[in-house]
C-alpha positions in Angstrom: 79.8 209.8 100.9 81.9 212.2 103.0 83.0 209.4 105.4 84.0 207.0 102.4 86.3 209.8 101.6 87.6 210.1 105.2 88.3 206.4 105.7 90.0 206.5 102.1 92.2 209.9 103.4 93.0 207.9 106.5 93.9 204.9 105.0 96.7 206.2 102.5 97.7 209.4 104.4 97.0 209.1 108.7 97.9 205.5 108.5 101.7 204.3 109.6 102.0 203.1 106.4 100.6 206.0 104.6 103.3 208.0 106.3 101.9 211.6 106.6 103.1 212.7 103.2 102.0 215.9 102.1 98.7 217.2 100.0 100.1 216.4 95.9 101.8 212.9 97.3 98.5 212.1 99.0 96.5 212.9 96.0 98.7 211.2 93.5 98.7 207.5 95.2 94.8 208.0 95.8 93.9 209.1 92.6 95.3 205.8 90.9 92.6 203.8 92.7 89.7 206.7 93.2 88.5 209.6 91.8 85.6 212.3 93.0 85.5 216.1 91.9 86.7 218.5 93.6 89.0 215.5 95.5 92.4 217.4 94.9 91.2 220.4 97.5 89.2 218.0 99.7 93.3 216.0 100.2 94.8 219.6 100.5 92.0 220.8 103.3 92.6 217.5 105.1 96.5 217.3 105.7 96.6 221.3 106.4 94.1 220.0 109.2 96.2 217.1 110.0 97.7 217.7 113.5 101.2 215.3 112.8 101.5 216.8 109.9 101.0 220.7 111.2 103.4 219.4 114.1 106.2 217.8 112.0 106.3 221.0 109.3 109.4 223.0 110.3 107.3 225.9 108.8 104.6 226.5 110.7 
């Protein structure tokens, strides 16, 4: 089950088309096609994981 939710994450977050937007974006153009408990702090623990995104954010 946990790599169904990785190849969704990668698919509309890690992909070039996903664009690396952050954790509520993420969450809100999954969540109109999937749903799974807890899945709004298993999107936030992947993009604060996310090396492009940790790279590109000016505050870190």
């Amino acid at each position: 089950m946990t790599s169904l939710r990785n190849i969704v994450f990668i698919a509309f977050h890690s992909n070039p088309i996903g664009g690396h937007f952050n954790a509520y974006i993420s969450f809100s153009r999954i969540r109109l096609r999937f749903f799974w408990p807890t899945m709004y702090h298993y999107f936030t623990d992947l993009v604060h994981k996310c090396a492009v995104c940790r790279l590109s954010n000016s505050t870190l």
